[in-house]
N, C-alpha and C positions, 0 to 999 in steps of 0.2 A: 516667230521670234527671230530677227536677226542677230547673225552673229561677226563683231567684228572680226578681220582678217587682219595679221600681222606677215611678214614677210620676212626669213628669216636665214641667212647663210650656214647650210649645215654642213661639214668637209666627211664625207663614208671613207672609209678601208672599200678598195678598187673592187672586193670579192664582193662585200656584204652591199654593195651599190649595185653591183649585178644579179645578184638575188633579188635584192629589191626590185629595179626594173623587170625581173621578168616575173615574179609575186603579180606587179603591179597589172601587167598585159595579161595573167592566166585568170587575175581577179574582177578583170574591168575596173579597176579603183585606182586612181592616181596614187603617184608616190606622196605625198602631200597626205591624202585621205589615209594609208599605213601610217605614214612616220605620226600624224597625228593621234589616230589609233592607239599607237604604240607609246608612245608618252601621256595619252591620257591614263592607259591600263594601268603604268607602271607607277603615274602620281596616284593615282585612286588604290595602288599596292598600298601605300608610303603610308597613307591618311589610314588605311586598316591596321597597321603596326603599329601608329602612333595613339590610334583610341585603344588597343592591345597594351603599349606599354603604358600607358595612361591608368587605366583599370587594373593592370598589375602593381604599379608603383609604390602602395605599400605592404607586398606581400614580403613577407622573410628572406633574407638573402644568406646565401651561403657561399663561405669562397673555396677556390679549388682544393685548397689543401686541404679543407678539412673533408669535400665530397669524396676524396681520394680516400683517405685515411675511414674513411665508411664504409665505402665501399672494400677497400681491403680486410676492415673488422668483418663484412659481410662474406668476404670470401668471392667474393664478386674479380676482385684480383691477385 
């Protein structure tokens, strides 16, 4: 399966771009093959939270004041 390539201008913080390059030489893997890595992990995060809150959605909701106010009847505070 091919996969198309896109080309993209990314601007790093000077530190975290030297990290990166030397990741890249300790790993054999291009900066390209990380930062791609790296953004695929972090969408594939996104999509687990969003079928989480998806499947919570109608669970009972409580607001601060009153978890506060429980927790103090509890003794908890």
């Amino acid at each position: 399966m091919s996969v198309a390539i896109k080309r993209a201008t990314v601007y790093f913080d000077s530190s975290l771009h030297r990290v990166l390059r030397l990741k890249s030489a300790e790993t054999s893997r291009s900066v390209s093959e990380l930062v791609n890595e790296a953004v695929s992990t972090a969408l594939h995060e996104d999509l687990d939270d969003l079928e989480i809150f998806q499947k919570r959605a109608h669970e009972p909701t409580i607001s601060l004041e009153s978890a506060l106010k429980e927790l103090k009847r509890n003794g908890k505070i």
